[in-house]
C-alpha positions as CSV (number, residue, x, y, z in Angstrom):
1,X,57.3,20.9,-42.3
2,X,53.9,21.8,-42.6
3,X,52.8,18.5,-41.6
4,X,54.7,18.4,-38.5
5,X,53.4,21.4,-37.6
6,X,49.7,19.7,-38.1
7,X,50.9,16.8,-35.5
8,X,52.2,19.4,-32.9
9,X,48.7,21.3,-33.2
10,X,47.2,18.0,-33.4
11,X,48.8,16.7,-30.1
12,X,48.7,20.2,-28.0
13,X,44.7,19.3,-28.2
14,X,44.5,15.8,-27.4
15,X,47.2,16.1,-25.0
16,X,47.3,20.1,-23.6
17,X,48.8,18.2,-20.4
18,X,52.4,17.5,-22.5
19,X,53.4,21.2,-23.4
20,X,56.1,21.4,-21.0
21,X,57.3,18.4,-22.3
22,X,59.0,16.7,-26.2
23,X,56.7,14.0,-27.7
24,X,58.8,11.9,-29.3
25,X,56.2,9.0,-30.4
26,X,52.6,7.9,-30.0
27,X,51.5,4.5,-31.2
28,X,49.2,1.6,-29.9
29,X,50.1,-1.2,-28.5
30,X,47.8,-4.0,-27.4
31,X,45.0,-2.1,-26.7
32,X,47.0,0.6,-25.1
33,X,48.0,4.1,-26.0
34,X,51.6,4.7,-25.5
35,X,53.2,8.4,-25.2
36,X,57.2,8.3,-25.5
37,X,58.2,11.8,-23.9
38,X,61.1,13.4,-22.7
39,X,62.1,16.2,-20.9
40,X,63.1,19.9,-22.0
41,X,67.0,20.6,-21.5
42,X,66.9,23.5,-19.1
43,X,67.6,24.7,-15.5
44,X,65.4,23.0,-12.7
45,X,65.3,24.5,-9.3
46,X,66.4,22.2,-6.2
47,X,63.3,21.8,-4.0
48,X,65.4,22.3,-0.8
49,X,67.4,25.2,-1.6
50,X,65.8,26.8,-4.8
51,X,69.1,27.0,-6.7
52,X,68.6,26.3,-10.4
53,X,71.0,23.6,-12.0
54,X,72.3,22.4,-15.2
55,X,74.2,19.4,-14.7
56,X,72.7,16.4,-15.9
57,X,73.5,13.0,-13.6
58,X,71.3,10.4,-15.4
59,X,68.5,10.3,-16.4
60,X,65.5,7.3,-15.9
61,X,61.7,6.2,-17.1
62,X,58.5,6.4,-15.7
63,X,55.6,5.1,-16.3
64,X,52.5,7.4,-15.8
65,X,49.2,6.1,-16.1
66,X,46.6,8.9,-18.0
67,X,43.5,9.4,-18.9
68,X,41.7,7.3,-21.5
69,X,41.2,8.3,-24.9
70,X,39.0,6.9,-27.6
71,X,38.1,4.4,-25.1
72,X,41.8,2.9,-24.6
73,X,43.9,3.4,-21.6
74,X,46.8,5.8,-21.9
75,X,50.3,4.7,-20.9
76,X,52.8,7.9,-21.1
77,X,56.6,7.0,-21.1
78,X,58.4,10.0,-19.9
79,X,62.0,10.5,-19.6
80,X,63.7,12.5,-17.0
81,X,66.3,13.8,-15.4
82,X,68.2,13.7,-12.3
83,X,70.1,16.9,-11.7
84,X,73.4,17.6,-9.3
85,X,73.1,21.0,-7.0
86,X,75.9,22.9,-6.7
87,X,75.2,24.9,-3.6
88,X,77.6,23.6,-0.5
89,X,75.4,24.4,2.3
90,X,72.4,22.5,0.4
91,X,71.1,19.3,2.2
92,X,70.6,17.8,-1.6
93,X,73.2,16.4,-3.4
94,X,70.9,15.7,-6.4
95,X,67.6,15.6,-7.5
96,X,64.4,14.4,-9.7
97,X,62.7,17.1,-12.1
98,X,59.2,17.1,-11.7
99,X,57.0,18.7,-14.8
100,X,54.3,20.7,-13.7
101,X,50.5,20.1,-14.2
102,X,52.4,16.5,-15.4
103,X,54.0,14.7,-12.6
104,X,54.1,14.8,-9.1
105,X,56.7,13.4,-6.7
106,X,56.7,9.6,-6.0
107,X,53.2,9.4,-8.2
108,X,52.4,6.7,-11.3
109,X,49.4,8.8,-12.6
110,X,49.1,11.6,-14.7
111,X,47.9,14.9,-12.2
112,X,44.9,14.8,-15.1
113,X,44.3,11.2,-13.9
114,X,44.9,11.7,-10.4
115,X,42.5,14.7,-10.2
116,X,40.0,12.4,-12.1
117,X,40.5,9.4,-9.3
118,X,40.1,12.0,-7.0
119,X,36.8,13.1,-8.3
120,X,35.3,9.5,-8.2
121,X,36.6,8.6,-4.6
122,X,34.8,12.0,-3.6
123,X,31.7,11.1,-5.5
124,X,31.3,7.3,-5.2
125,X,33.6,6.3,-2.8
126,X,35.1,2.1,-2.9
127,X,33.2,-0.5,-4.5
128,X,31.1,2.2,-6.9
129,X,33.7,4.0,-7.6
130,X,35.8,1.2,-8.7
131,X,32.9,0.0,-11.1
132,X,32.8,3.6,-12.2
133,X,36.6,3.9,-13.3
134,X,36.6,0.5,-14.8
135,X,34.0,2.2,-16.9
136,X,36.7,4.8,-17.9
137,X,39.6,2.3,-18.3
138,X,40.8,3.6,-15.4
139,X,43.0,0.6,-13.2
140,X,42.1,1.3,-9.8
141,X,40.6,-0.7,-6.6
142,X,38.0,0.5,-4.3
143,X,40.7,0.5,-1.2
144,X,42.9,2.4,-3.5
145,X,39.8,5.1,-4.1
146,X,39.1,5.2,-0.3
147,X,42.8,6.1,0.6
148,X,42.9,8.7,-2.7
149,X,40.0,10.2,-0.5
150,X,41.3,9.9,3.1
151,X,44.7,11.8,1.8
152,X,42.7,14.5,0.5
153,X,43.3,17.9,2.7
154,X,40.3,19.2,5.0
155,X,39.0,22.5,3.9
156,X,39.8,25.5,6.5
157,X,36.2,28.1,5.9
158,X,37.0,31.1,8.0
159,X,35.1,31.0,11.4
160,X,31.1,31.8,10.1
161,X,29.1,34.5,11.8
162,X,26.0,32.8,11.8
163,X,26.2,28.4,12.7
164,X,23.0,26.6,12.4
165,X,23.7,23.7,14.4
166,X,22.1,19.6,14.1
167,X,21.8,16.3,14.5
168,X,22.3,13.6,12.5
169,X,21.9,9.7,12.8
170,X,24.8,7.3,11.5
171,X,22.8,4.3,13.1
172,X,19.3,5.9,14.2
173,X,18.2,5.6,17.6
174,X,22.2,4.3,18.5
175,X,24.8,6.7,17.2
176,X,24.5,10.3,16.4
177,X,26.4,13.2,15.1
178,X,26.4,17.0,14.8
179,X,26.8,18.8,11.5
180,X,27.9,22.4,11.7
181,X,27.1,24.9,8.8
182,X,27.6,28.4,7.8
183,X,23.9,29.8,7.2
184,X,24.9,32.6,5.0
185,X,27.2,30.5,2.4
186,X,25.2,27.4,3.5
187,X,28.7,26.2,3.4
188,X,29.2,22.6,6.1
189,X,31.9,24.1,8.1
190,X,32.5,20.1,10.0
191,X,31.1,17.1,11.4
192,X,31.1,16.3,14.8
193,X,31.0,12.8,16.6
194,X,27.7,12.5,18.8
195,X,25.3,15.4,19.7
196,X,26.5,15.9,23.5
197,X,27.6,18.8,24.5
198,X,31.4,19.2,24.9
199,X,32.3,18.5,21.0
200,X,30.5,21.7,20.1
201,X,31.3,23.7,23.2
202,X,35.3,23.0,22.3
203,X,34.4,23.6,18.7
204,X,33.3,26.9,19.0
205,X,36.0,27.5,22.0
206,X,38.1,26.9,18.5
207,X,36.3,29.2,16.5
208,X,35.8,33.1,18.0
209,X,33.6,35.3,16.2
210,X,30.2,33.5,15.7
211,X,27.6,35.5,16.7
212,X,24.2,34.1,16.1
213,X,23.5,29.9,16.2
214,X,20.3,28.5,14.8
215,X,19.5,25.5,16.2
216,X,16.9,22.9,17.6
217,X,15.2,22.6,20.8
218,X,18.1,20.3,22.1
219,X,19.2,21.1,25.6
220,X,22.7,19.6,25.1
221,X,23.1,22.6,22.2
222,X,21.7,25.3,24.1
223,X,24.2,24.4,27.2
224,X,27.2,24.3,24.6
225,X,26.1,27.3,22.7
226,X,26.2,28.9,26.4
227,X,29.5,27.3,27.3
228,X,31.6,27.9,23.6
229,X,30.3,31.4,22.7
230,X,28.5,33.1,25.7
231,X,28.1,36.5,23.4
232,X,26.2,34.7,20.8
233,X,22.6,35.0,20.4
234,X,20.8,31.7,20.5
235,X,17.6,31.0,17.6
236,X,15.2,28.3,18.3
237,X,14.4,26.9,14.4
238,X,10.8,27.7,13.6
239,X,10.4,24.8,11.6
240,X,11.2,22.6,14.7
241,X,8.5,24.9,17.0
242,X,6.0,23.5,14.2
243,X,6.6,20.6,14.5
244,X,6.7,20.5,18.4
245,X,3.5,22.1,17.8
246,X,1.9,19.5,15.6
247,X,2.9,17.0,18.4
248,X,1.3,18.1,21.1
249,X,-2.2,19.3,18.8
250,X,-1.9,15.4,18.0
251,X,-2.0,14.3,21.7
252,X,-5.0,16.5,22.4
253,X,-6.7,14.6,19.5
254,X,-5.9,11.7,21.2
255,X,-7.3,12.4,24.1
256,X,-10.3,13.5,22.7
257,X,-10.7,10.2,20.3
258,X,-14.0,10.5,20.6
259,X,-15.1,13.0,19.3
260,X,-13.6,12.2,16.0
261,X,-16.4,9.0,15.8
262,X,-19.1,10.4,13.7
263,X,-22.8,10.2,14.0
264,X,-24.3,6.4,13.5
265,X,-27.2,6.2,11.1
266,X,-30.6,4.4,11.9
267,X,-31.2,2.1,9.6
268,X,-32.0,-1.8,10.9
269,X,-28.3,-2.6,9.7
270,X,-27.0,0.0,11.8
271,X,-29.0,-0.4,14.8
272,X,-28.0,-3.9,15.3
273,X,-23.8,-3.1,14.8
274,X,-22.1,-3.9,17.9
275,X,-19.6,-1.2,19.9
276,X,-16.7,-2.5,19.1
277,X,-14.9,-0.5,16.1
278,X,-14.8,-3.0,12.9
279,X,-11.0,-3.1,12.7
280,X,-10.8,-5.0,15.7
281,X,-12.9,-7.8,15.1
282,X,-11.7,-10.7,12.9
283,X,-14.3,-10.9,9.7
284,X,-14.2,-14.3,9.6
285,X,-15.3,-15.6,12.8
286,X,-16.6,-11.7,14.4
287,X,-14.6,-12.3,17.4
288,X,-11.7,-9.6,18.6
289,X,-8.6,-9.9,16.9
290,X,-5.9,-11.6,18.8
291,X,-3.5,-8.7,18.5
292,X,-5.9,-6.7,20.6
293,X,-6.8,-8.9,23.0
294,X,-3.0,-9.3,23.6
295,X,-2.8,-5.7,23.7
296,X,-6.0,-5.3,26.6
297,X,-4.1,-8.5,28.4
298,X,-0.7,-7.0,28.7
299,X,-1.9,-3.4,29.7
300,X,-4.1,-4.6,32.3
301,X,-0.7,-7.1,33.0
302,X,1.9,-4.2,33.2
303,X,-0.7,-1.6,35.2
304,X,-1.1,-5.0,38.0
305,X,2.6,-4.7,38.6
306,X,2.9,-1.2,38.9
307,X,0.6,-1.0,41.2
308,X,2.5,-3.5,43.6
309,X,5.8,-1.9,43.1
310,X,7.4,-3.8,40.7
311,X,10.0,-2.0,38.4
312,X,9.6,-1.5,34.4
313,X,12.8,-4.0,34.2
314,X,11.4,-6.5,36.9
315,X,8.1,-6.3,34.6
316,X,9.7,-6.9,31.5
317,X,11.4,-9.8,32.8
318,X,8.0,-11.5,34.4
319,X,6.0,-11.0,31.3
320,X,9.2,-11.8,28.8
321,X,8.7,-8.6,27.0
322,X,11.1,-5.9,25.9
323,X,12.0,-3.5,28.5
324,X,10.9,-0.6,25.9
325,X,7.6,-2.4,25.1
326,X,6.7,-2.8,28.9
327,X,7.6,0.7,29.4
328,X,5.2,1.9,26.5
329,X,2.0,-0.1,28.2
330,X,3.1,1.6,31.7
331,X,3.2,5.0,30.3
332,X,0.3,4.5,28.3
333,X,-2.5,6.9,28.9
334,X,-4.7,5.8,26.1
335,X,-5.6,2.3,25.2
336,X,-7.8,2.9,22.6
337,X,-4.8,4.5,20.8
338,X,-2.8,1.7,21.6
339,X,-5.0,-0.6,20.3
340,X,-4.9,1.3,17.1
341,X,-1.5,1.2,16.9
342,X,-1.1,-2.4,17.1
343,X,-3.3,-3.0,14.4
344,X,-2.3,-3.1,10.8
345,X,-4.0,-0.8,8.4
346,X,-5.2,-2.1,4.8
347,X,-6.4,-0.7,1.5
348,X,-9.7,-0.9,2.0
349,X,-9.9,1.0,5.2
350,X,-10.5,4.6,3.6
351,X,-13.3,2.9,1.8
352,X,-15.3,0.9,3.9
353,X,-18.0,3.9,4.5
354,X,-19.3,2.9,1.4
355,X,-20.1,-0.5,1.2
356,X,-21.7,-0.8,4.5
357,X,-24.2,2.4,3.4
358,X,-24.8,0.3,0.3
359,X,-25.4,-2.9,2.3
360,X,-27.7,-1.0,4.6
361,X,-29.8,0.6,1.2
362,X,-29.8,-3.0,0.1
363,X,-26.9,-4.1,-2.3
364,X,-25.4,-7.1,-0.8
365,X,-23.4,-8.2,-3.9
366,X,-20.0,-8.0,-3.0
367,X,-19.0,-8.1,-6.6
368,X,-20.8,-5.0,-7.7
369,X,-19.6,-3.2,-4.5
370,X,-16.1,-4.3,-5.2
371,X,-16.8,-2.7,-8.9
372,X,-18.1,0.4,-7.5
373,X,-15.5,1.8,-4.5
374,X,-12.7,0.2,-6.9
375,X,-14.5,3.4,-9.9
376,X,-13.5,5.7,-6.6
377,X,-10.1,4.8,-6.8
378,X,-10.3,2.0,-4.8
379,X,-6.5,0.0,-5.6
380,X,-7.7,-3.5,-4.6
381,X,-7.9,-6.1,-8.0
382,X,-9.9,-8.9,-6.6
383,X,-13.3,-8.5,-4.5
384,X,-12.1,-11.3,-2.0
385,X,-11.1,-8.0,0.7
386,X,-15.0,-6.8,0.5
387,X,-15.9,-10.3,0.9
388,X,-14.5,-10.9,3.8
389,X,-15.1,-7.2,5.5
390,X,-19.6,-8.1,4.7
391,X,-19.1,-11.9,5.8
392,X,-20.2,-11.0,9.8
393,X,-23.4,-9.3,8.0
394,X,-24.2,-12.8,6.0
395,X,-23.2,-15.0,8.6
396,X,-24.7,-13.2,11.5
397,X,-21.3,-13.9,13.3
398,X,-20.2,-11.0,14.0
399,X,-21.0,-7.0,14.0
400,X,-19.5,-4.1,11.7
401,X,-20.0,-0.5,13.1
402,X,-21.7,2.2,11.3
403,X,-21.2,3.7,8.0
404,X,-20.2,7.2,9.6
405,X,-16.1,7.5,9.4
406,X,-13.9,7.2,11.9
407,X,-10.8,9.8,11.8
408,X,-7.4,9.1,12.6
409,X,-5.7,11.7,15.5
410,X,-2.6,12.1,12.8
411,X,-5.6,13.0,10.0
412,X,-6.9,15.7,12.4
413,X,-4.0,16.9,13.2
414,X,-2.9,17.5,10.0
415,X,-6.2,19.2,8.9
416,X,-5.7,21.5,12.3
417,X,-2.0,22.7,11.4
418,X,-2.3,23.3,7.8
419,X,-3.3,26.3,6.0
420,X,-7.1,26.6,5.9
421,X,-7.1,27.8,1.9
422,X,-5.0,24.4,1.4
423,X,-7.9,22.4,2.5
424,X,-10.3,20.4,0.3
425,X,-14.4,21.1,0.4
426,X,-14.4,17.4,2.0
427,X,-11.8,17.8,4.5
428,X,-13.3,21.2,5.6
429,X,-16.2,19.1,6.0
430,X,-15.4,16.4,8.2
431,X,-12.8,19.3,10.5
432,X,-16.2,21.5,10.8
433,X,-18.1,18.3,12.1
434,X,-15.1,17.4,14.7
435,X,-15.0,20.6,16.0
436,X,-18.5,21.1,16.3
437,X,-18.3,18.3,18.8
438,X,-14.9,19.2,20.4
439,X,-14.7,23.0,21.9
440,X,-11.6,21.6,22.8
441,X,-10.2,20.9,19.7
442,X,-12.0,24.2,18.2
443,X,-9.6,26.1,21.1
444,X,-6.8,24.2,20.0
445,X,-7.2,25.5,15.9
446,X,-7.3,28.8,17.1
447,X,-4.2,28.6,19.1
448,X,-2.9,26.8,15.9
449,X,-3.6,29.7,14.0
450,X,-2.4,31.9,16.2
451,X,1.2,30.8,15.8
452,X,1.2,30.7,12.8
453,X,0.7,34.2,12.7
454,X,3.9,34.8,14.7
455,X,5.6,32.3,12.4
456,X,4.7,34.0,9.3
457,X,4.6,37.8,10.5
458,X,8.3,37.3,12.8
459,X,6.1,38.5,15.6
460,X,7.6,36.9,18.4
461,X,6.7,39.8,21.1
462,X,3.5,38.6,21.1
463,X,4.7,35.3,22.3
464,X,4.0,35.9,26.0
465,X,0.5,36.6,25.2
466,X,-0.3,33.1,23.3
467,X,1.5,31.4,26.0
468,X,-1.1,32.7,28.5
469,X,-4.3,32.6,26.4
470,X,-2.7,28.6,26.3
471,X,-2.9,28.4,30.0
472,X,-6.5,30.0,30.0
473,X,-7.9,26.6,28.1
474,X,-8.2,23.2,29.5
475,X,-5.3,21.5,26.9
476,X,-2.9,19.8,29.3
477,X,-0.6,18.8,25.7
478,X,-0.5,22.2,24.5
479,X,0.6,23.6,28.6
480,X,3.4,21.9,28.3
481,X,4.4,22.5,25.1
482,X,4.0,26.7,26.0
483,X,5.8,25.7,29.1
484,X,8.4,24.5,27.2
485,X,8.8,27.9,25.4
486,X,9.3,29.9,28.3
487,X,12.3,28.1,29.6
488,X,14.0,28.9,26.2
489,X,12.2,32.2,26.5
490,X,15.1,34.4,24.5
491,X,15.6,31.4,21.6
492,X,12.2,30.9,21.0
493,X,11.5,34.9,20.9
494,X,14.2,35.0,18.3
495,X,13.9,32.4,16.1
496,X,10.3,34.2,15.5
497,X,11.6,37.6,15.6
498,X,14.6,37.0,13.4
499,X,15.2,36.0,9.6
500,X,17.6,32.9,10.6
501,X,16.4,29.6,10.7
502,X,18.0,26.1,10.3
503,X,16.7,25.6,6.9
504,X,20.3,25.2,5.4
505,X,21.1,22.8,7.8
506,X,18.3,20.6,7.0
507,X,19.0,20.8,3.2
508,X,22.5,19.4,4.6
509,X,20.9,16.6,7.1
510,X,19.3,15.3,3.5
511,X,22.3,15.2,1.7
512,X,24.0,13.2,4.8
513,X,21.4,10.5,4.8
514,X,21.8,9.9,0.9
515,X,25.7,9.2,1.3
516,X,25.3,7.1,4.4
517,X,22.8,5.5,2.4
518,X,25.0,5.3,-0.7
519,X,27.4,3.4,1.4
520,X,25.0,1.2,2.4
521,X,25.7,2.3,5.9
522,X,29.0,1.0,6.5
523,X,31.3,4.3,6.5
524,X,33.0,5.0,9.4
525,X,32.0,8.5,10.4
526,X,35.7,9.7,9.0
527,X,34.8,8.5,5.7
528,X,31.4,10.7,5.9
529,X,32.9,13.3,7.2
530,X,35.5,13.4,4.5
531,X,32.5,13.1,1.5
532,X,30.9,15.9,3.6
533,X,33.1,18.4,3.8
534,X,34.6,17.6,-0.1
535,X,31.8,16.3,-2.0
C-alpha cells in the first residue's frame, strides 16, 4: 500500500496532466514512453444540450502524442467513452468525453504538447521550428507548425487612446505596411497592408475613441488620421523632425563643400600638388579615375538632353542607363558630390594626412610610414596601400593634394547636430575651423541648437519664431525644411509640446525587421502579421 501510494505521488509529478484520469501502466517500449489510461466512471455533460449522462455505449483508444521525458517521446494510450443522452429534444444522440487540460476534440496531441507546438510555431515559425521540435522529440513538419500558427485566434486589445502610427518595409523600396500600436501599453494593436491612406482611415473608422496619434511626417497618415478620427489630435514624432533636420543641415554642407577643404601647406611638395582631390586620380598612372570621368561624361550627357527637351525616360533610353540613374544626374545640383559618391572609400582614407606631411618633412620610406599610421590604429596588414597612394610622388606621374583634411558633408553634419559636450577636443577642432570659414554653416549650428532646445524643453510655442529667424538667413535647405513645418503647423507644435512620441513604435519597426529577417524574407505579410500580434 505504501508503495502504491509512492507511484501515484510519483506519477502526479511527472505527469500533473493525468489527474483527471486512471493510470493503469507506464513502460518503455522501443525508445518510446507509453502511458495506458483510462477514463473515470462518472457523468459527462453533452456539449449540445449540457445534460449529464451515465450510460455507457462503447468505449474506444486514442493515441495522444505528449511531451518528451528523459529525452524519449511520450505516447499516452487513453481509453474513453462514448456516452448516450437522454434528453428527446437534444440534436445528439451520443457522444465523446473529452478530459480537460488532456484532450481536445478531434486532436492527437496532448493540450501540454499542443501548447508547446504552439509556442515554437509562434517563435520559430516552419523550417526552424521543425529543427527545434526534432530537438525535443517532438514529430512535427514545418507546414504542420505554420498551420498550428495560422489557426491561432487574433488578439482583440480594446480600442487604445493614444495610436502611434508607421511604416514598415516587407520588400524595401517595393512593398510596405503600417504597424499600429498602443503608446501607453506599447501593446501592437494590428498590421496593415501598404501605408496609403484608406487602410488606416477604415481602421480607425473601426475603432472610436482614440484621441491622440503619433506619427511621422507622412502625408498619406495625416489625411487618414483626418479622415478616420477628425477629433483626434495629430503628433508629428520628434525623433523624425531630427532627422528631417539632419537632412537638410547635410545639404547646406553640400552646398558649401568648400569650405570644408582645409588650408594647403607651403612646403615644395605641396606647392607642386595638382587641383584635383587625390581620391580621384588613379595612383598608378596619375590620371582621373575612370569612374569619374564617366561620372563628368554622363552629367554633362543628361544636362545636353534636357536642355533640348528630351524626357528623363527618352534620356535613359539614348544613353542605355536606368531611368532612376538618369533622373539622379538631371536632378543633380552638385557634381562634386556626385563625384564623391561614385567613388569607393578605403581604409587608408582617414589616414592619408599623415603620410604625405611626412613625405613633405622628408620620410619617403613607405615601409616605415606603413609602420607608423598602422601604431595610430591604422587596420591595413601590408604596406602595398601606402605604396601605391606615394607612387605619383616617385614617379612624378601624377599629383596628391595637400596634407590638410578634407571633411565629408555626412562628418559635418554629424558634428553640427550632436550635443556639443559629446564632442571630442579634435572634432571641436576641425567644426571651429569649418565654421570659421562658413558664416553659413556657423548660422546653420545655431539654428541646430536652437531646436534642440524646443526638442528637449517641449517648447513648441516658440516654434513660429525659429521658423522666421530661418527665413532671415540665406539657407535655401533649411527654408524648406521650416516650410515644411508650417503646413503641419498643429502636429509639429505638438509633438514638441506634448510627452508622446513614436518611440514605442519604433522599438516595434525593429522587432518587425528581425522576424522578416528570420524568415529569410519569404512570409507572406499574414504570416508576419500573425508572429506580430502573438509572438
Amino acid at each position: 500500500m505504501a508503495w502504491s501510494a509512492v507511484c501515484d505521488d510519483l506519477l502526479g509529478i511527472v505527469f500533473p496532466h493525468l489527474e483527471k484520469v486512471r493510470v493503469e501502466h507506464v513502460w518503455v517500449e522501443d525508445g518510446v514512453v507509453r502511458v495506458k489510461a483510462r477514463t473515470l466512471d462518472r457523468a459527462f455533460p453533452c456539449p449540445s444540450c449540457g445534460v449529464c449522462s451515465y450510460r455507457v455505449h462503447s468505449r474506444y483508444r486514442r493515441h495522444l502524442a505528449d511531451a518528451a521525458l528523459g529525452g524519449c517521446p511520450v505516447v499516452v494510450d487513453l481509453s474513453v467513452r462514448r456516452l448516450f443522452c437522454d434528453v428527446a429534444d437534444c440534436a445528439r444522440r451520443t457522444f465523446a468525453e473529452q478530459v480537460e487540460g488532456l484532450t481536445i476534440r478531434y486532436g492527437r496531441r496532448t493540450v501540454v504538447l499542443v501548447v508547446l507546438v504552439q509556442a515554437i510555431a509562434l517563435a520559430l515559425a516552419g523550417r526552424a521550428g521543425a529543427r527545434l521540435a526534432a530537438v525535443l522529440h517532438i514529430a512535427v513538419s514545418r507546414v504542420t507548425l505554420l498551420n498550428v500558427l495560422m489557426a491561432l485566434p487574433d488578439p482583440c486589445p480594446p480600442s487604445p487612446r493614444v495610436l502611434g502610427v508607421d511604416d514598415f518595409a516587407t520588400r524595401r523600396g517595393r512593398r510596405y505596411g503600417t504597424v499600429l500600436v498602443d503608446v501607453e501599453s506599447r501593446a501592437v494593436l494590428d498590421l496593415l497592408p501598404g501605408r496609403e491612406k484608406e487602410p488606416l482611415a477604415v481602421w480607425l473608422a473601426g475603432h472610436p475613441g482614440v484621441e491622440v496619434i503619433c506619427r511621422d511626417r507622412a502625408g498619406a497618415y495625416a489625411e487618414a488620421a483626418r479622415a478616420g478620427a477628425p477629433d483626434a489630435l495629430q503628433v508629428a514624432d520628434r525623433w523624425h523632425l531630427w532627422d528631417n533636420l539632419a537632412t537638410a543641415v547635410e545639404r547646406t554642407a553640400i552646398a558649401h563643400r568648400p569650405c570644408l577643404q582645409g588650408t594647403e601647406v607651403s612646403t615644395p611638395s605641396a606647392r607642386r600638388m595638382a587641383a584635383a582631390p587625390p581620391s580621384t586620380l588613379n595612383p598608378d598612372t596619375g590620371a582621373e579615375k575612370w569612374l569619374v570621368t564617366r561620372t563628368r561624361e554622363r552629367h554633362k550627357a543628361v544636362h545636353r538632353l534636357l536642355a533640348r527637351g528630351w524626357t528623363i525616360s527618352a534620356i535613359a533610353r539614348e544613353l542605355g542607363l536606368a531611368r532612376h540613374t538618369a533622373e539622379r544626374y538631371a536632378h543633380c545640383k552638385n557634381l562634386d558630390g556626385l563625384i564623391e559618391g561614385a567613388l569607393r572609400t578605403t581604409r587608408l582614407d582617414d589616414y592619408k594626412p599623415y603620410p604625405i606631411r611626412r613625405w613633405n618633412e622628408g620620410c619617403t620610406d613607405a615601409a616605415r610610414l606603413f609602420r607608423e599610421i598602422q601604431a595610430q590604429g591604422y587596420p591595413g596588414r601590408t604596406p602595398q596601400a601606402v605604396r601605391r597612394y606615394l607612387r605619383p610622388l616617385r614617379t612624378g606621374l601624377g599629383s596628391i593634394r595637400s596634407p590638410a583634411p578634407v571633411l565629408k558633408p555626412q562628418q559635418v553634419t554629424n558634428w553640427i547636430m550632436w550635443n556639443p559636450q559629446h564632442l571630442r577636443d579634435d572634432e571641436e577642432r576641425h567644426l571651429g575651423e569649418v565654421l570659421s570659414r562658413c558664416p553659413e554653416l556657423t548660422a546653420v549650428r545655431s539654428h541646430v541648437h536652437a531646436f534642440a532646445r524646443m526638442v528637449c524643453d517641449l517648447g513648441g510655442n516658440s516654434l513660429p519664431a525659429w521658423t522666421d529667424a530661418v527665413h532671415a538667413d540665406d539657407l535655401p535647405a533649411l527654408h524648406a525644411f521650416a516650410d515644411g513645418l508650417r503646413r503641419d503647423h498643429q502636429a509639429v507644435t505638438a509633438g514638441l509640446t506634448l510627452p508622446w512620441s513614436s518611440g514605442p513604435v519604433e522599438g516595434h519597426v525593429n522587432r518587425i525587421k528581425m522576424l522578416k529577417r528570420q524568415m529569410y524574407g519569404r512570409a507572406g505579410f499574414a504570416l508576419l502579421r500573425k508572429r506580430v500580434l502573438l509572438a
